[in-house]
Residue frames relative to the residue before (quaternion, step in Angstrom):
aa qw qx qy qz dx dy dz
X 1.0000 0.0000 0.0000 0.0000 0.00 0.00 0.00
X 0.4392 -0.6963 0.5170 0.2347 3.49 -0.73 0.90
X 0.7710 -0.4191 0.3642 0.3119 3.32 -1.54 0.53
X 0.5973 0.5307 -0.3336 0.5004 3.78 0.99 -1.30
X 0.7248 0.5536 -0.1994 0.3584 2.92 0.08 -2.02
X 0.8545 0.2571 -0.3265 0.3116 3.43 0.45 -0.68
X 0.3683 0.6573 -0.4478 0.4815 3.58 1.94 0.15
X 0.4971 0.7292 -0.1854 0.4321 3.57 1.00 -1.11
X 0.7314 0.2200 -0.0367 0.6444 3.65 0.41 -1.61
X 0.5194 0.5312 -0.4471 0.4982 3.78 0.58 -0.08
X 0.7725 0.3216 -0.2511 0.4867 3.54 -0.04 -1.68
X 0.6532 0.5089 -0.4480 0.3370 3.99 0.64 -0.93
X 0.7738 0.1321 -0.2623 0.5612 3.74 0.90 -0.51
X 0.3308 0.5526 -0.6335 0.4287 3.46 -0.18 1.06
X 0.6734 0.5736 -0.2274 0.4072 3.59 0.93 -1.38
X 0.7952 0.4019 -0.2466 0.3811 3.34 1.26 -1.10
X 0.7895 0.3323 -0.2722 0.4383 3.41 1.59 -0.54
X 0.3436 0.6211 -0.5242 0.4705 3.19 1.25 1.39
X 0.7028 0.3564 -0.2872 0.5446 3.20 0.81 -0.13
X 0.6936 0.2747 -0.2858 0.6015 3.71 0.87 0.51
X 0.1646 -0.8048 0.5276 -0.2166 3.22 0.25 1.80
X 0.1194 0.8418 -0.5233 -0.0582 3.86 0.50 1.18
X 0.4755 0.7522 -0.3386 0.3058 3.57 1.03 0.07
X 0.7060 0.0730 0.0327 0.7037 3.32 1.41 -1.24
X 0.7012 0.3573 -0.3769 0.4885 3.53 0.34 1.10
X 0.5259 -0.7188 0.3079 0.3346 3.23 -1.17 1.42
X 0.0503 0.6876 -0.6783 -0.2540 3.99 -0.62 -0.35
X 0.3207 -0.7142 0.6185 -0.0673 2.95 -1.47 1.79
X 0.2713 -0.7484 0.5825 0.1642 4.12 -0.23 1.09
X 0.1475 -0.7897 0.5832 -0.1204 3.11 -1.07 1.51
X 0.3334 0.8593 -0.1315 0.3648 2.90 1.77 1.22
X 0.0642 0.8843 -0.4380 -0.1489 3.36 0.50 -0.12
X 0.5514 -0.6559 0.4010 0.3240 3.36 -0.76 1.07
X 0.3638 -0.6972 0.5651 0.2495 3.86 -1.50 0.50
X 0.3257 0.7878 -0.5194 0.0587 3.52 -0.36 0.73
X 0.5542 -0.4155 0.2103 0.6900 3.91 -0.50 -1.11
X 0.5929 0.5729 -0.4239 0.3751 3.74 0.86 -0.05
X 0.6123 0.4818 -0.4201 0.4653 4.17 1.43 0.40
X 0.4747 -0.7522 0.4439 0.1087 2.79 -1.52 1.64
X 0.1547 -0.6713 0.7223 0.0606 3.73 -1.34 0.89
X 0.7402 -0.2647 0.5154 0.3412 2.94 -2.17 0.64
X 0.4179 -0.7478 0.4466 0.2583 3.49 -0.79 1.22
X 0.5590 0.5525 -0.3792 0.4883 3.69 1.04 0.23
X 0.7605 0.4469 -0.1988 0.4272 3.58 0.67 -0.79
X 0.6337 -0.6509 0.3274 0.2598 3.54 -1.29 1.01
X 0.1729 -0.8323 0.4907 0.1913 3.59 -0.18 1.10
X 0.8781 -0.2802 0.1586 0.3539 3.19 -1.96 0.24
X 0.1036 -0.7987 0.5926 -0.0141 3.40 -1.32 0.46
X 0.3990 0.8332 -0.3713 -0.0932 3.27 -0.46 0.33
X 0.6850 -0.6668 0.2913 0.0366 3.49 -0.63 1.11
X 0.0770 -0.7743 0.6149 0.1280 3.69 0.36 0.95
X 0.0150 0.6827 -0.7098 -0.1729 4.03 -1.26 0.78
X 0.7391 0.1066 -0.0357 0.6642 3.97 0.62 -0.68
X 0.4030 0.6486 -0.6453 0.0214 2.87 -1.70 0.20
X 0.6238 0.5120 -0.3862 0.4468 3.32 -0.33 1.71
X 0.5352 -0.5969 0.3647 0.4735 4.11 -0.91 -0.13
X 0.3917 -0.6977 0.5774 0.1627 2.70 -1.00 1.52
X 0.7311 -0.4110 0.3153 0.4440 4.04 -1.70 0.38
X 0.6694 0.5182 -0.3076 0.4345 3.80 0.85 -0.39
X 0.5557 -0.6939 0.3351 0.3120 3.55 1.51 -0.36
X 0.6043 0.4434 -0.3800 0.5421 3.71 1.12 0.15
X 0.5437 -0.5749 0.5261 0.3115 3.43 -1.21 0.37
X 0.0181 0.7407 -0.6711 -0.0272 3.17 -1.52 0.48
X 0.1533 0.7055 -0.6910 -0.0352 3.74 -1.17 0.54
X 0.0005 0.8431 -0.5377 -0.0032 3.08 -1.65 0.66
X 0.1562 -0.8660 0.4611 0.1145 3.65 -0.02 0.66
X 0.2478 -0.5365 0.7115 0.3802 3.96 -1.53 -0.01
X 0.0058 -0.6308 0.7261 0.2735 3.03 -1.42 -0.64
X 0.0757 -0.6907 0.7076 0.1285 3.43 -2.06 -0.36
X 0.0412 -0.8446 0.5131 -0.1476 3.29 -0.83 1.07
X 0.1647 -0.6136 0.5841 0.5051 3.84 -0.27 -0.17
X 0.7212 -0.3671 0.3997 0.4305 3.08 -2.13 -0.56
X 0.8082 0.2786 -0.1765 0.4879 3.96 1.21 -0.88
X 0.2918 0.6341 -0.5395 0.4708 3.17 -0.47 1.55
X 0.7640 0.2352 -0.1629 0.5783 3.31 -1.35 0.80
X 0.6500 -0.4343 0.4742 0.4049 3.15 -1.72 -0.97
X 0.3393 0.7969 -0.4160 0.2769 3.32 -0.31 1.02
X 0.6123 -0.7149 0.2431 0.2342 3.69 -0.89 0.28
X 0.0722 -0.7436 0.5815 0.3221 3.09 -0.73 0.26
X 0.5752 -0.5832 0.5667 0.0890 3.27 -1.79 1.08
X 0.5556 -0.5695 0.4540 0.4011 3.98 -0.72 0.88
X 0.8093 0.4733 -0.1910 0.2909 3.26 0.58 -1.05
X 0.2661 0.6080 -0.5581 0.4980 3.24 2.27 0.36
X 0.9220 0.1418 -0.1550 0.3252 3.70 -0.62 -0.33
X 0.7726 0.3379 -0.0822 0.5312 3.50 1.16 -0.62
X 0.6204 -0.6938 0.3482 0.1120 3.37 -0.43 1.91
X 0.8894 -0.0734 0.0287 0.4503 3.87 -0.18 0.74
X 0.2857 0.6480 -0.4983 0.5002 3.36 1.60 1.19
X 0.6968 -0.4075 0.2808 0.5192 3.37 -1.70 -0.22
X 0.4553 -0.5408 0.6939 0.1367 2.94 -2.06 -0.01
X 0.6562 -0.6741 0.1217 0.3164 3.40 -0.44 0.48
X 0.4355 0.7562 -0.1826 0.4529 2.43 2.65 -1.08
X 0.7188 0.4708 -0.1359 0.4931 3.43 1.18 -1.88
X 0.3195 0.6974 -0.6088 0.2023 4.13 0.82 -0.29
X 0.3035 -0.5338 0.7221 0.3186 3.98 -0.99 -0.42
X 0.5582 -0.6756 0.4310 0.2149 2.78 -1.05 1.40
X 0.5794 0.5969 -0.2273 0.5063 3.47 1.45 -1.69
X 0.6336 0.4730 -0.4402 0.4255 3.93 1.00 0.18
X 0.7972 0.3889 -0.1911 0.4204 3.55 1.29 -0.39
X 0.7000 0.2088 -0.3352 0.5950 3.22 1.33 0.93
X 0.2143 0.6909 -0.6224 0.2990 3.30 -1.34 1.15
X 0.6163 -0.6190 0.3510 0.3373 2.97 -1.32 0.01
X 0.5313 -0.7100 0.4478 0.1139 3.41 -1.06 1.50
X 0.0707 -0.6763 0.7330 0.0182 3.51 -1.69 0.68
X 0.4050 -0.7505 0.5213 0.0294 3.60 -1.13 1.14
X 0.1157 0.8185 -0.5616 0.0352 3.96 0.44 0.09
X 0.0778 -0.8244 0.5606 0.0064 3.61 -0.48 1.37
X 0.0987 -0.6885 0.7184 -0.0078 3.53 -0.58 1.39
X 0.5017 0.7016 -0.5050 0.0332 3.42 0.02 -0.07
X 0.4643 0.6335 -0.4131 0.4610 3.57 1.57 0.38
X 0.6232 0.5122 -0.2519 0.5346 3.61 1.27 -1.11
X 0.6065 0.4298 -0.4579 0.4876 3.81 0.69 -0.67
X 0.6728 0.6000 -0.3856 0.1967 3.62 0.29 -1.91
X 0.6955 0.3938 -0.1976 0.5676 4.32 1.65 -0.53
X 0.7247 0.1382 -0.1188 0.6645 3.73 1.28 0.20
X 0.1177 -0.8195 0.5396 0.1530 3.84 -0.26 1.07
X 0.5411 0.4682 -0.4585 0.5271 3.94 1.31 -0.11
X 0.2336 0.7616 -0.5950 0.1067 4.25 0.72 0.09
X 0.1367 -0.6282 0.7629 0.0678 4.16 -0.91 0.65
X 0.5992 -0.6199 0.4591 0.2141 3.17 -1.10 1.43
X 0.4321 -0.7004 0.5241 0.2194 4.23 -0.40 0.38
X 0.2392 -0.5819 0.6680 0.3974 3.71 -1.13 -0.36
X 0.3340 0.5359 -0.5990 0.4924 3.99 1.02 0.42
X 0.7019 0.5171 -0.3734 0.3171 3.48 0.25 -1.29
X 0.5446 0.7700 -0.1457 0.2987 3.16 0.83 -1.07
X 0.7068 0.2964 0.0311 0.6415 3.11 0.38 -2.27
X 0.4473 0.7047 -0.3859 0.3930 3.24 0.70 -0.35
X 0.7063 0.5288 -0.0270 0.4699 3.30 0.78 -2.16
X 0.7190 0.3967 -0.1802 0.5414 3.66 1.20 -1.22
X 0.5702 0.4062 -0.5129 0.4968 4.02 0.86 -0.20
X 0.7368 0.4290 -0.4129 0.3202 4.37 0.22 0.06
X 0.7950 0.2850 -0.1850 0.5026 3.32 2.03 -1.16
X 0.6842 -0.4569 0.3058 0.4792 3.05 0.68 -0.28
X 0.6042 -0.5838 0.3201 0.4378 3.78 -0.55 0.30
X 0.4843 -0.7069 0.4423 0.2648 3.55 -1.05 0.62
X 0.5253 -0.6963 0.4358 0.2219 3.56 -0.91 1.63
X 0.4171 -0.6859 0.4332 0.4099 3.29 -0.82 0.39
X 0.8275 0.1326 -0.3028 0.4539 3.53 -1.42 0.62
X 0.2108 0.6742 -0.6397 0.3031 3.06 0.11 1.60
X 0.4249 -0.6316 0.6050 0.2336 3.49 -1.48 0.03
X 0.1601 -0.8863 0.4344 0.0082 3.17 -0.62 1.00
X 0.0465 -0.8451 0.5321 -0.0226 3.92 -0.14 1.24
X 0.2573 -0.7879 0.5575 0.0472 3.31 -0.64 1.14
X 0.1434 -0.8011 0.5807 -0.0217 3.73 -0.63 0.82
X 0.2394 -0.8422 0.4805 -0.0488 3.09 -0.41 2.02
X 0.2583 -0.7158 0.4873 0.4284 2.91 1.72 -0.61
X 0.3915 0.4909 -0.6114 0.4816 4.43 0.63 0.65
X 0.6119 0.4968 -0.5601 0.2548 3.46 0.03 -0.18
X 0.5420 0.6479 -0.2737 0.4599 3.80 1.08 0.05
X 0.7135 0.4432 -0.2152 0.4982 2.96 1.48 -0.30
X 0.4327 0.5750 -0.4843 0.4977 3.67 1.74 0.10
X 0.6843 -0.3470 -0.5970 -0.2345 0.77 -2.34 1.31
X 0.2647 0.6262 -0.7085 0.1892 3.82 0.91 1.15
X 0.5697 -0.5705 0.5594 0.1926 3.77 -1.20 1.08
X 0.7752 0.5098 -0.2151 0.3048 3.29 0.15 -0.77
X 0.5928 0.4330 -0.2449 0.6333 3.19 1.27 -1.65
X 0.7560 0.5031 -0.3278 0.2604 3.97 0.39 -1.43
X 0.8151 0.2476 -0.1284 0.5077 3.31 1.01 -0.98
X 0.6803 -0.3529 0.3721 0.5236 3.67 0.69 -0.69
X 0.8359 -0.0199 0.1474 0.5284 3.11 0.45 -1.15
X 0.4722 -0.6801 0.4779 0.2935 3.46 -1.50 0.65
X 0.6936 0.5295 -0.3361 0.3544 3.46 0.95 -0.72
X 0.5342 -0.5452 0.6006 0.2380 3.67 -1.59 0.77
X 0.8292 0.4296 -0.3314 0.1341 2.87 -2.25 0.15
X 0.6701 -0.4789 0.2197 0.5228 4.02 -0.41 0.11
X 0.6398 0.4758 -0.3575 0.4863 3.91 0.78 -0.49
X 0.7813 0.3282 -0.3714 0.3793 3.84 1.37 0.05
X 0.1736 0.7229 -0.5299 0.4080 3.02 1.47 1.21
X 0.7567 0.4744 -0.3039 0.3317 3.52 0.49 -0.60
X 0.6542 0.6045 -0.1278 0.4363 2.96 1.42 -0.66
X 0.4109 0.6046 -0.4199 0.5379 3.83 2.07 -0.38
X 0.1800 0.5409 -0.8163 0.0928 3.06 -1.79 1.70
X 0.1310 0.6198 -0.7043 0.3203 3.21 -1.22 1.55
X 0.2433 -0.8264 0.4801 0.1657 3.39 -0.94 0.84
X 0.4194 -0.8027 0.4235 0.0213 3.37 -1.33 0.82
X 0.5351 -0.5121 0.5183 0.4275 3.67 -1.24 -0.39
X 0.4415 -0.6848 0.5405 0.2096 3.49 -1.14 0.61
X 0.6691 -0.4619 0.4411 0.3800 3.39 -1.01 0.55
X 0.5862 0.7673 -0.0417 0.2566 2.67 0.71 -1.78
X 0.7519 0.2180 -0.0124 0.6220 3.12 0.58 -1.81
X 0.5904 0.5193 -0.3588 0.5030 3.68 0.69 -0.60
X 0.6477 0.5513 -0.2308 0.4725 3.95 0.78 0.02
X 0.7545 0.2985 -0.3034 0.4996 3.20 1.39 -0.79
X 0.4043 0.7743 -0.3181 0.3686 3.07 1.66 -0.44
X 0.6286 0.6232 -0.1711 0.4326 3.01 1.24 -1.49
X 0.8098 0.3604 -0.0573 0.4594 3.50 0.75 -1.84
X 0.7470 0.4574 -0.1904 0.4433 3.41 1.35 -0.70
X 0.6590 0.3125 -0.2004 0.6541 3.69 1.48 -0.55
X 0.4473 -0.6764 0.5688 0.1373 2.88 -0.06 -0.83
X 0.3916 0.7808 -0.4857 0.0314 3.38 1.08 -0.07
X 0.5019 -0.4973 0.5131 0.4874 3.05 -1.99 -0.65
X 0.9453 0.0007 0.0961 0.3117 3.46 0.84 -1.01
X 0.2127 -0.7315 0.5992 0.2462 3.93 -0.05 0.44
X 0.1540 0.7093 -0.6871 -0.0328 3.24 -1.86 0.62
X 0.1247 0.7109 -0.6885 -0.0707 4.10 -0.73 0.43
X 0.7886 -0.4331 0.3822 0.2108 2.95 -2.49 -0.28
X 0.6376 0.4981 -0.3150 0.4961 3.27 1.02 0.10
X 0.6889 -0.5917 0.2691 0.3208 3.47 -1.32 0.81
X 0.8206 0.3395 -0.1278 0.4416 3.65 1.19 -0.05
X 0.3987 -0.5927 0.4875 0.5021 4.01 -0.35 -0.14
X 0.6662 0.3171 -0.2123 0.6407 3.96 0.80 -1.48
X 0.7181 -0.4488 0.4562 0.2736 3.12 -1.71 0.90
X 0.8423 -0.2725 0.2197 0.4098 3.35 -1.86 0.05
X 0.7478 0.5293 -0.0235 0.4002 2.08 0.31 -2.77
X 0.6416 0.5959 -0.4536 0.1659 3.95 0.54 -0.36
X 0.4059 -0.7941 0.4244 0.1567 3.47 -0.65 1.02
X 0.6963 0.4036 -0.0538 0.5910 3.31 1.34 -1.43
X 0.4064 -0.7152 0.5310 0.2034 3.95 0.76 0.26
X 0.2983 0.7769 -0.5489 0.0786 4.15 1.13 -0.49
X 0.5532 0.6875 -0.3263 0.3388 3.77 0.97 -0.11
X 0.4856 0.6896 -0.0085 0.5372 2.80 1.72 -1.90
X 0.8038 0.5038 -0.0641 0.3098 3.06 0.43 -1.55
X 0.6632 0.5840 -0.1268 0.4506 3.12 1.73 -1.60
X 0.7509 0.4433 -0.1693 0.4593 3.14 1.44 -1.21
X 0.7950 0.3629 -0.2700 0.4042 3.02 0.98 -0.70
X 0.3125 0.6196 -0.5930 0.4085 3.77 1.12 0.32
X 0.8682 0.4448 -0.0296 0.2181 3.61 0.85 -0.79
X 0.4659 -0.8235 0.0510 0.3196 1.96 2.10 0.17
X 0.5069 0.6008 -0.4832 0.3854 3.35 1.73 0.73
X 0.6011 -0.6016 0.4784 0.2190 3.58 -1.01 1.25
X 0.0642 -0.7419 0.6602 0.0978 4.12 -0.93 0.32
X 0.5141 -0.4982 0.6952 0.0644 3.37 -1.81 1.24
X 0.2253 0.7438 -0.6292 -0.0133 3.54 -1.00 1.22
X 0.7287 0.1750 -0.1933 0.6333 3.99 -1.00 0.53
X 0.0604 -0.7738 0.5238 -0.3510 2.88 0.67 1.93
X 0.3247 -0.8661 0.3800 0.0115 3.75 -0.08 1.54
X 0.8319 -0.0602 0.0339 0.5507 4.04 -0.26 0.75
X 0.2764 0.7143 -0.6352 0.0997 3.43 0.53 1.02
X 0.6214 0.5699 -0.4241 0.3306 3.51 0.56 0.65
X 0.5858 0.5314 -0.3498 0.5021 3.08 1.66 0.78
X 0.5180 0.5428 -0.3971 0.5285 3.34 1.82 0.20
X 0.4375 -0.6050 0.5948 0.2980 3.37 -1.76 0.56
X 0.4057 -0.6266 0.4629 0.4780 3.52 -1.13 0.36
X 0.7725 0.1854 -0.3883 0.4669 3.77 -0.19 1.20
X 0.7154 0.5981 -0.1951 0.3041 2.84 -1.60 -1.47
X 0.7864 0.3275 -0.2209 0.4748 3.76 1.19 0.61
X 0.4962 -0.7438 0.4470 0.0249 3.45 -1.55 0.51
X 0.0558 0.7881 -0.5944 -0.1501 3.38 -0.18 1.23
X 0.1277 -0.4882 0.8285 0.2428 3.26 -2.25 -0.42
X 0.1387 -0.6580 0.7300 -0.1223 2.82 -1.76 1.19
X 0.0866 0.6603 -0.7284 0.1608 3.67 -0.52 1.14
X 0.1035 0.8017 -0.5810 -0.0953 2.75 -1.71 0.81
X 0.6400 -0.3885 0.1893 0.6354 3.80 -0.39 0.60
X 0.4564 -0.5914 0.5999 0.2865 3.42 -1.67 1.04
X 0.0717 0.7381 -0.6670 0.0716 3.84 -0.07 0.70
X 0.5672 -0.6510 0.4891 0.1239 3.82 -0.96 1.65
X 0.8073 0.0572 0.1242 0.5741 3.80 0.05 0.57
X 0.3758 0.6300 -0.5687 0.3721 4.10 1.28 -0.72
X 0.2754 -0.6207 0.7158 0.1630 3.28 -1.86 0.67
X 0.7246 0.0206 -0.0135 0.6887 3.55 1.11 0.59
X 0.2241 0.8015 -0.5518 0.0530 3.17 -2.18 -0.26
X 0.5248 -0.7161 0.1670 0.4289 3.60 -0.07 0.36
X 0.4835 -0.6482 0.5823 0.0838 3.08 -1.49 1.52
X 0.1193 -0.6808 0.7127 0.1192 3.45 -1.81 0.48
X 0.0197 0.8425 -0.5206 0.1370 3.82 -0.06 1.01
X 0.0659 -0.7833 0.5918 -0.1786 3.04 -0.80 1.47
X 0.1667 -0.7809 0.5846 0.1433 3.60 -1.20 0.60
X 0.3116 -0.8068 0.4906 0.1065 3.08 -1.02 0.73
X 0.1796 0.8499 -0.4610 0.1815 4.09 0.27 0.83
């Protein structure tokens, strides 16, 4: 590596973990845990997990060890462009630089709390930017419905407790508009949307056109998003990683903010 080049790769990541300052700054897990108590899409195979060892083995050291099985949507976790949109990324292929940056917090939960199918507005939005200030481009964007209080009771979180293709009809949880998830798109620029509920498009949505909007474009979405009521609406930093699944159109995410 030449002299330049490596002043270059020096100053480029020096830049990024100055601005992520875990020593004096809180980091706040926006995670739910995977067990049998995490919620999936009522169609999809839920968590599992598998005792193989666990105890002292004849040599005297401990040992535990576990399988698991899981789909890819469930819990907190991503969806991949290529969950809805045909030769985009995979989850494997995301840019990393798309899942960390600097974070905004929009709280509808007053507008949901009188209509539980609510889809987030671009009122909501602009709304948000006439108190803080307009939204930087490539930011990440997390939307607090305030359902995220309601994991992991099934009923309150999604609509309904029961499983299988007849309790599709029955999912009421609110969502991002098309709409707003479009201008978001053309007007910020972002890297990413994520809220607290099990989807980007409401329950009730049949046609996913959210899904659809974002991921033609390749911007990835954050679902069963964990403790957004411990974030400020600014002035913070998520990472988002999620399992390197080959070709996965999603899978589970660990997201954290840093503030």
């Amino acid at each position: 590596m030449s002299k330049l080049i490596y002043i270059f790769v020096l100053i480029f990541h020096t830049s990024i973990f100055a601005q992520i300052d875990t020593q004096n700054s809180e980091i706040i897990d926006l995670t739910h845990s995977f067990s049998n108590e995490t919620l999936y899409w009522v169609t999809a195979k839920e968590f599992n997990l598998e005792e193989v060892a666990k105890g002292r083995t004849e040599k005297g050291y401990y040992y535990s060890a576990n399988n698991f099985e899981t789909a890819e949507h469930g819990g907190t976790h991503i969806d991949a462009p290529i969950h809805f949109a045909e030769n985009k990324q995979s989850v494997d292929e995301i840019p990393l630089k798309k899942l960390i940056g600097n974070g905004i917090k929009i709280d509808v939960s007053e507008q949901v709390k009188s209509n539980p199918d609510y889809q987030v507005s671009v009122k909501d939005i602009t709304d948000w930017e006439k108190i803080h200030s307009e939204i930087q481009p490539q930011s990440i964007i997390l939307f607090q419905t305030g359902f995220g209080e309601f994991y992991p009771d099934a009923e309150k979180y999604l609509g309904t407790a029961n499983r299988g293709e007849e309790a599709l009809k029955e999912l009421h949880f609110p969502g991002l508009s098309e709409e707003a998830a479009l201008w978001l798109i053309e007007n910020r620029n972002i890297k990413a949307v994520g809220l607290d509920t099990a989807s980007i498009d409401h329950g009730q949505s049949t046609d996913f056109e959210t899904h659809v909007a974002l991921m033609t474009r390749n911007i990835p979405a954050f679902e069963n998003v964990a403790n957004l009521r411990m974030l400020p609406d600014k002035d913070f930093q998520i990472i988002a990683l999620p399992i390197k699944i080959k070709g996965g159109s999603g899978g589970p995410l660990r997201i954290i903010a840093i503030k």
